[in-house]
PDB file of the backbone (N, CA, C, O) and the ligand in Angstrom, with CONECT records:
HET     ZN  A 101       1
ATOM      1  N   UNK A   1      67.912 251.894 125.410  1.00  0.00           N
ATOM      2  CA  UNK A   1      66.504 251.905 124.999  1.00  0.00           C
ATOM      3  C   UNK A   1      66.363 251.326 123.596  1.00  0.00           C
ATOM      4  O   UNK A   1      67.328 251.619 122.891  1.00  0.00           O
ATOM      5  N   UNK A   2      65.566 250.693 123.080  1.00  0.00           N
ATOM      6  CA  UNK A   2      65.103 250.153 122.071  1.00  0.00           C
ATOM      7  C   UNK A   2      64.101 250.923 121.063  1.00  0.00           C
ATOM      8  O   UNK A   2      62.925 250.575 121.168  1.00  0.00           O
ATOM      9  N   UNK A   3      64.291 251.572 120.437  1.00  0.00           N
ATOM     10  CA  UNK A   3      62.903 252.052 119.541  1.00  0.00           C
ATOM     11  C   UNK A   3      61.979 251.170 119.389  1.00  0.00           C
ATOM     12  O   UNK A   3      62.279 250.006 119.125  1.00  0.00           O
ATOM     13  N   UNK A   4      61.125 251.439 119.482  1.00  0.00           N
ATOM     14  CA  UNK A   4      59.460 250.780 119.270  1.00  0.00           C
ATOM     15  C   UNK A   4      59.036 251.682 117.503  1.00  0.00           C
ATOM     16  O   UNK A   4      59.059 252.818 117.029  1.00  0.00           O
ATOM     17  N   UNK A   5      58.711 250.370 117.108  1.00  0.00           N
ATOM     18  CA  UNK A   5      58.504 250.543 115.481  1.00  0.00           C
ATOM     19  C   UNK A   5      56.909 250.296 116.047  1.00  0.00           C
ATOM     20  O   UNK A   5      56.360 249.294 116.505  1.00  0.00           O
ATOM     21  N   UNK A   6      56.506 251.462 115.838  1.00  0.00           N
ATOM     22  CA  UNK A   6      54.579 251.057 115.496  1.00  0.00           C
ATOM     23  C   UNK A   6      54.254 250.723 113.832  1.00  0.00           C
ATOM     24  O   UNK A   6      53.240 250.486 113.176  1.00  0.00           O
ATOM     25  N   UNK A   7      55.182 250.803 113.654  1.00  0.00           N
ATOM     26  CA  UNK A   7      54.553 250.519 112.379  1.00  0.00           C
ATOM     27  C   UNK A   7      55.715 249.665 111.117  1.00  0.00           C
ATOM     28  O   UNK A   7      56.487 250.051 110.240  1.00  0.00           O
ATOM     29  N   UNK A   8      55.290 248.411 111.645  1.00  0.00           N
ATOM     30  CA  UNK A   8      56.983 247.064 111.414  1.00  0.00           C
ATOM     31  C   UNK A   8      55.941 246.263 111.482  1.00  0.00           C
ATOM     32  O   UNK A   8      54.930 246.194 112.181  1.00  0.00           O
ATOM     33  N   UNK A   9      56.600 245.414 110.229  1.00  0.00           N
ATOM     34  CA  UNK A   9      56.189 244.250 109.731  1.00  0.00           C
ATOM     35  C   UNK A   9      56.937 242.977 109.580  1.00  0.00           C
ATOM     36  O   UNK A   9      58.019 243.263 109.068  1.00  0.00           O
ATOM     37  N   UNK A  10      56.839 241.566 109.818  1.00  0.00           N
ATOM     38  CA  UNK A  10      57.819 240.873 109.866  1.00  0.00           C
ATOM     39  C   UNK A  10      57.773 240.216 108.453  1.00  0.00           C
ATOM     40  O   UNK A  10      56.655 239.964 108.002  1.00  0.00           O
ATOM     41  N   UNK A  11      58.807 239.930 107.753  1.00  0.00           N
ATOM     42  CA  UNK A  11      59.287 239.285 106.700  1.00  0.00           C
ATOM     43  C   UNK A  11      58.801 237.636 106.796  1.00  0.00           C
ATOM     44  O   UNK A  11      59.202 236.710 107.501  1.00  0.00           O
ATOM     45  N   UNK A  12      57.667 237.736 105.669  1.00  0.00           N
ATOM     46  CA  UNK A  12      57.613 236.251 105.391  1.00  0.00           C
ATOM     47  C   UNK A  12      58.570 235.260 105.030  1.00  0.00           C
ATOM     48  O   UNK A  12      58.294 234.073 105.203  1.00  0.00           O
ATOM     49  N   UNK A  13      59.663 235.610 104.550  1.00  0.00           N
ATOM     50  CA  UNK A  13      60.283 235.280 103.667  1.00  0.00           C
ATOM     51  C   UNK A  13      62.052 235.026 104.498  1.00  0.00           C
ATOM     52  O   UNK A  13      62.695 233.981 104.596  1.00  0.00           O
ATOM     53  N   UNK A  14      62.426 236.526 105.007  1.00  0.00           N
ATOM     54  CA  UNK A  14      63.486 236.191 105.762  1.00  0.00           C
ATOM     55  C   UNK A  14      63.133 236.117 107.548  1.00  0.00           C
ATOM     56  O   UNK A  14      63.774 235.508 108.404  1.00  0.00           O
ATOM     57  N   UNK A  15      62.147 236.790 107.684  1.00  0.00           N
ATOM     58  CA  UNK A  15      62.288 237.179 108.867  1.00  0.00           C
ATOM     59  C   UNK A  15      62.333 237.509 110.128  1.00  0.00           C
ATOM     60  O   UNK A  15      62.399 237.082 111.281  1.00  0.00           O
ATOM     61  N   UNK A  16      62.238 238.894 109.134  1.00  0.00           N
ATOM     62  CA  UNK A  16      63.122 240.368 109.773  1.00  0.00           C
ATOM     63  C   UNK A  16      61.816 241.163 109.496  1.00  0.00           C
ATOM     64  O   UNK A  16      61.057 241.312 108.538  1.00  0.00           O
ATOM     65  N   UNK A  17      61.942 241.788 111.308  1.00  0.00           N
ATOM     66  CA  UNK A  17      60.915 242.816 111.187  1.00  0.00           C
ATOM     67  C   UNK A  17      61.495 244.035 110.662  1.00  0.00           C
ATOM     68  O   UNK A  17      62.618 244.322 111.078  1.00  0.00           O
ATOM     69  N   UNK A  18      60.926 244.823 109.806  1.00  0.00           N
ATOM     70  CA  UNK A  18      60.930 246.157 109.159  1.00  0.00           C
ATOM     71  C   UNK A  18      60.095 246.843 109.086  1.00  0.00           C
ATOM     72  O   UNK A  18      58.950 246.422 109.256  1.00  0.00           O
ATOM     73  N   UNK A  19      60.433 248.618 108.708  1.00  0.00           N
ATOM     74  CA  UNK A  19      59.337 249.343 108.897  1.00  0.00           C
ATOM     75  C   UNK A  19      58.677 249.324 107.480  1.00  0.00           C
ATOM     76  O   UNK A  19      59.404 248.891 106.587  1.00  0.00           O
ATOM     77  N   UNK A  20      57.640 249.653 107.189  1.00  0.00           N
ATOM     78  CA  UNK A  20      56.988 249.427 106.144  1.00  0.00           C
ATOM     79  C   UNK A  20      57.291 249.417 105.096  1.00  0.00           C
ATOM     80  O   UNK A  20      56.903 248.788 104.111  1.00  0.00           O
ATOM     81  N   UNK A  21      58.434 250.539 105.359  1.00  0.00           N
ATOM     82  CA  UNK A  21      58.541 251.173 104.095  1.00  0.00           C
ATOM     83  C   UNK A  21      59.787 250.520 103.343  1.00  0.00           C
ATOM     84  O   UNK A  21      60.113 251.033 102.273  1.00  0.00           O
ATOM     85  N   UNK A  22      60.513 249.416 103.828  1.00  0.00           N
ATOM     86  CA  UNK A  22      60.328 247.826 103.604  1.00  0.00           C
ATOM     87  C   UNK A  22      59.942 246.992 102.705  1.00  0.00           C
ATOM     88  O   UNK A  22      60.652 246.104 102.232  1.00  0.00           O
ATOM     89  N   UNK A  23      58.432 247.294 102.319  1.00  0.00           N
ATOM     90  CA  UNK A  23      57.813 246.610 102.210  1.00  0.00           C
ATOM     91  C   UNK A  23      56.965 247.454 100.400  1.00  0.00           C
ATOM     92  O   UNK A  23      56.557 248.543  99.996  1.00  0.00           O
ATOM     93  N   UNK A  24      57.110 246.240  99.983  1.00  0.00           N
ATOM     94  CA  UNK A  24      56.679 247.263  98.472  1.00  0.00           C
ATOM     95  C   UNK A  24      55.141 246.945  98.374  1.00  0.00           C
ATOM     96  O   UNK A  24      54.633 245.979  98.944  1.00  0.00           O
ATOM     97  N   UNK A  25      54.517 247.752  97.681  1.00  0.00           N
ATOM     98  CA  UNK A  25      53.043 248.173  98.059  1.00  0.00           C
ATOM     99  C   UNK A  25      52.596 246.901  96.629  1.00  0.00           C
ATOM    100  O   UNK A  25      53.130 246.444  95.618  1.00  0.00           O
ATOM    101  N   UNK A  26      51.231 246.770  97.423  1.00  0.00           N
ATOM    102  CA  UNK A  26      50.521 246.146  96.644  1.00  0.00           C
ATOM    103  C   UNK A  26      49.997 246.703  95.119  1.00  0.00           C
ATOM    104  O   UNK A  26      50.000 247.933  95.097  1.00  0.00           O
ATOM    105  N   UNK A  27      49.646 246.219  94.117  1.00  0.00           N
ATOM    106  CA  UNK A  27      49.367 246.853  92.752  1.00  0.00           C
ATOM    107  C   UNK A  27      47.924 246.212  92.510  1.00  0.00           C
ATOM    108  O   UNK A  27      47.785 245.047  92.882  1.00  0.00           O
ATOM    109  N   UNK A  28      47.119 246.692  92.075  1.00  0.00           N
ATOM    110  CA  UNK A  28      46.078 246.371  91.275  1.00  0.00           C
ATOM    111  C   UNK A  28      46.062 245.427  90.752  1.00  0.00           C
ATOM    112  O   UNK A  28      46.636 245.412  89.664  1.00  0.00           O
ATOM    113  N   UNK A  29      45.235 243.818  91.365  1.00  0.00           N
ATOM    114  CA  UNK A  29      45.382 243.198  90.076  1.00  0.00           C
ATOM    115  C   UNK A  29      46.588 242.405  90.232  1.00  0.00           C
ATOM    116  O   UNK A  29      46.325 241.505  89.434  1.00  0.00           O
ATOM    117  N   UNK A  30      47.419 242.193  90.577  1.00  0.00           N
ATOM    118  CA  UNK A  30      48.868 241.588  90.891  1.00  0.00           C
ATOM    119  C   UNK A  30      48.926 240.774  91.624  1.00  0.00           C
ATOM    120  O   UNK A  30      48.651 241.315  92.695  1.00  0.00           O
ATOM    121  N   UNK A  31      49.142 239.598  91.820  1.00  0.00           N
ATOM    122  CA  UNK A  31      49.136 238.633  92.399  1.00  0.00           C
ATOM    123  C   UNK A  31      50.322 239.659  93.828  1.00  0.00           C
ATOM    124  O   UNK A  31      51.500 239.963  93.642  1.00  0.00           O
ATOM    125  N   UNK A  32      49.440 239.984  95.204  1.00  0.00           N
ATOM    126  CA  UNK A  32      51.152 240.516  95.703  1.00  0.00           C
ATOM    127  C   UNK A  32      51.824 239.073  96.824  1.00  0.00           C
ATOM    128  O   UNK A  32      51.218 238.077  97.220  1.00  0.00           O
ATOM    129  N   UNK A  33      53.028 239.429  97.030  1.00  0.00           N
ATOM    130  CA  UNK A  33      53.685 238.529  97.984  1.00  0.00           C
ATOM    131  C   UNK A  33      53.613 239.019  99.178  1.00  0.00           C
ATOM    132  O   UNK A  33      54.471 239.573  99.864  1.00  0.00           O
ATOM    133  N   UNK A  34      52.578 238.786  99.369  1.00  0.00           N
ATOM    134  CA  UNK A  34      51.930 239.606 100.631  1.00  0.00           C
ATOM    135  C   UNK A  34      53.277 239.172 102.677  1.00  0.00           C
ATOM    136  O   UNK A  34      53.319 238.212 103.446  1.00  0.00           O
ATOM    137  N   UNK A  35      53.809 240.139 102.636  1.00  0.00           N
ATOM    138  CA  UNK A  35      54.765 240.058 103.651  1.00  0.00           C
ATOM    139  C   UNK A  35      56.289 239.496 103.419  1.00  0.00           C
ATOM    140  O   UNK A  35      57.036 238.911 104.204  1.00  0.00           O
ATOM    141  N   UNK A  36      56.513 239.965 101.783  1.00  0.00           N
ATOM    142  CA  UNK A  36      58.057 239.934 101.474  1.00  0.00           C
ATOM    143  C   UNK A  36      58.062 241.447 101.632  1.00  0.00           C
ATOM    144  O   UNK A  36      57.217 242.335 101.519  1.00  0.00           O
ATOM    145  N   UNK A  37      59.721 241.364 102.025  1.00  0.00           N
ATOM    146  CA  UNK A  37      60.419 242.645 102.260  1.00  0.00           C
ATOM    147  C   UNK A  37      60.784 243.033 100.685  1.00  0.00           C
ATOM    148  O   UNK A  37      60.770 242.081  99.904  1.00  0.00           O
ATOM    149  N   UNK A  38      61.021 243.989 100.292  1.00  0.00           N
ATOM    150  CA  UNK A  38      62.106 244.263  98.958  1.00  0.00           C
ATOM    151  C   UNK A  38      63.232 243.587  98.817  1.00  0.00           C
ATOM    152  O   UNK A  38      63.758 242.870  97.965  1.00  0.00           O
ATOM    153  N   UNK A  39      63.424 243.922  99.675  1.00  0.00           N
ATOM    154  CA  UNK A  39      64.920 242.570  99.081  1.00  0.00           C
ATOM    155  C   UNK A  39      64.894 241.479  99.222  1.00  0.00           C
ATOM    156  O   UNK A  39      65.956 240.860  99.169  1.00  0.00           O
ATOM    157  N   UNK A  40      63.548 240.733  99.484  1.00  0.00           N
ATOM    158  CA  UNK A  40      63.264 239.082  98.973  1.00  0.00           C
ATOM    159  C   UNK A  40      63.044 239.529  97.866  1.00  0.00           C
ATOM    160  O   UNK A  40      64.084 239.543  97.209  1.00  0.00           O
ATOM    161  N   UNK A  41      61.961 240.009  97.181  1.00  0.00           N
ATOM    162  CA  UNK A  41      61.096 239.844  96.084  1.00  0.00           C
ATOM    163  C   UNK A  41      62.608 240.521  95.337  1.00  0.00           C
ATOM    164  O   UNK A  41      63.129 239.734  94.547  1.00  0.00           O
ATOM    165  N   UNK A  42      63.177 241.571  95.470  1.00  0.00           N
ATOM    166  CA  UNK A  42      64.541 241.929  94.631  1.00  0.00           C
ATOM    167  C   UNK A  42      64.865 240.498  94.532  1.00  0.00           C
ATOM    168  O   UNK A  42      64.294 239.811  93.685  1.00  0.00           O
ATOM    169  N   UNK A  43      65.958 239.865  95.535  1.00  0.00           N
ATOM    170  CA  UNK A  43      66.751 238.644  94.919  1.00  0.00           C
ATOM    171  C   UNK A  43      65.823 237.363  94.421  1.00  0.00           C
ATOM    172  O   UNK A  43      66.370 236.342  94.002  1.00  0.00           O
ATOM    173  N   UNK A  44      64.669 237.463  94.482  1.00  0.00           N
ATOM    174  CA  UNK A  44      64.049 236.064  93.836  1.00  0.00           C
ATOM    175  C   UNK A  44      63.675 237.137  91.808  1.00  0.00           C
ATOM    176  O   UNK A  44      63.427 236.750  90.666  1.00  0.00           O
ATOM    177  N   UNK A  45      63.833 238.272  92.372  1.00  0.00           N
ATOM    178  CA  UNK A  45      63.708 238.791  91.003  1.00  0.00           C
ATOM    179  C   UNK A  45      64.657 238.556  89.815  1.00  0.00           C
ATOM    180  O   UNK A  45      64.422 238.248  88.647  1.00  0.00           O
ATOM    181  N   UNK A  46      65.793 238.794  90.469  1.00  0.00           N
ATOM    182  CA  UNK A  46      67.244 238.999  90.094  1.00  0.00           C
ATOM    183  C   UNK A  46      67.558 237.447  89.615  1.00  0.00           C
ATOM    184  O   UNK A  46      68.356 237.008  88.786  1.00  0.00           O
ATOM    185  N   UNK A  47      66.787 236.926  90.311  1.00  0.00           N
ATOM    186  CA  UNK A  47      67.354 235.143  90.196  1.00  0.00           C
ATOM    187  C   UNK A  47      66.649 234.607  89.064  1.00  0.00           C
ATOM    188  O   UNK A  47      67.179 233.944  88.172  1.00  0.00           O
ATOM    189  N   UNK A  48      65.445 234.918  89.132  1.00  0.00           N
ATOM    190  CA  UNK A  48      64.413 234.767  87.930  1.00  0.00           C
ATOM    191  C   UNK A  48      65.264 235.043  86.305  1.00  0.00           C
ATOM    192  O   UNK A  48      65.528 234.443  85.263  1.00  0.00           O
ATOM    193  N   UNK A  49      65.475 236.617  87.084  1.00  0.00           N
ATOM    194  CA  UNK A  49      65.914 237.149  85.333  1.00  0.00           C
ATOM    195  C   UNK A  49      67.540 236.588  85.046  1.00  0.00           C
ATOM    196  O   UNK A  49      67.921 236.621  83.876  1.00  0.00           O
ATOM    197  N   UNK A  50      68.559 236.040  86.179  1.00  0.00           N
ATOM    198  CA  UNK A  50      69.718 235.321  85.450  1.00  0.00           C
ATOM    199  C   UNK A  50      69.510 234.217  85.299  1.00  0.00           C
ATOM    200  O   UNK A  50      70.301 233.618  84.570  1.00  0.00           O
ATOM    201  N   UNK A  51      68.404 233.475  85.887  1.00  0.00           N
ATOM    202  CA  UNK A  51      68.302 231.991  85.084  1.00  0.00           C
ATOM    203  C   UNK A  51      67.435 232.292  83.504  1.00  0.00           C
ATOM    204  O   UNK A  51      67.599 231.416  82.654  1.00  0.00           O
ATOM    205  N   UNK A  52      66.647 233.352  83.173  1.00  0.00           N
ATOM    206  CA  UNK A  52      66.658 232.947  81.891  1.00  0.00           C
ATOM    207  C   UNK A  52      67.136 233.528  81.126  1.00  0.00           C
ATOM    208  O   UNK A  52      67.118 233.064  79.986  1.00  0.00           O
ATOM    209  N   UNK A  53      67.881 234.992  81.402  1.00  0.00           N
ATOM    210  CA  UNK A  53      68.964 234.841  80.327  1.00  0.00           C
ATOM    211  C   UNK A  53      69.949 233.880  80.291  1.00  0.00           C
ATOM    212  O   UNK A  53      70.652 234.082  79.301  1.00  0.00           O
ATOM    213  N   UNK A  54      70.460 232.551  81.175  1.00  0.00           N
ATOM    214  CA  UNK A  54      71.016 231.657  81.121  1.00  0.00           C
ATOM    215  C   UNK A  54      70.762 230.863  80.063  1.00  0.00           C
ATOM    216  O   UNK A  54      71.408 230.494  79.082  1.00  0.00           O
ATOM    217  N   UNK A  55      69.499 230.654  80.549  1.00  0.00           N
ATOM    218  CA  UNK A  55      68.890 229.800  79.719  1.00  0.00           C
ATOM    219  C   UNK A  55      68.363 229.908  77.670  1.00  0.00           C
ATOM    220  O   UNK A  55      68.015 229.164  76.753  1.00  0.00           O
ATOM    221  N   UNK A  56      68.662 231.453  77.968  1.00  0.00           N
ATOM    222  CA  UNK A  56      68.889 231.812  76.104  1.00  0.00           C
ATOM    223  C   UNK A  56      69.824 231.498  75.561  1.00  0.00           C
ATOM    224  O   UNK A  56      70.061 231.228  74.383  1.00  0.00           O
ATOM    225  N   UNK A  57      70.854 231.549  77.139  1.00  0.00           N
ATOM    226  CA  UNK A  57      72.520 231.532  75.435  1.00  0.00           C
ATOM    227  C   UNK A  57      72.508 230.342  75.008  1.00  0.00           C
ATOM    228  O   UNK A  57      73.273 230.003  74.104  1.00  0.00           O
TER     229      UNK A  57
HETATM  230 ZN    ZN A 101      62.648 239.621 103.574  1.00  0.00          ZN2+
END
């Protein structure tokens, strides 16, 4: 049998359907990335912040 996710969203970014909670909530005001999972928006985060501390030394 397969679980049925009522409540799964598919990844703009990789995907992959996940359950919401997946999925990091919108903020006030914030431009959001509406249908990245956390761990897109994590590694494009992560990538962001070692290219510019790269880019200081
Ligand atoms: Zn993703």
């Amino acid at each position: 049998m397969t679980p049925t996710y009522t409540e799964g969203r598919t990844c703009a970014h990789c995907g992959r359907t996940l359950a919401l909670t997946a999925f990091a909530r919108r903020k006030r005001g914030e431009e959001a990335r509406q249908g990245w999972c956390r761990e897109c928006i994590n590694s494009t985060r992560r990538d962001a912040y070692a290219r510019r501390k790269e880019a200081q030394s």
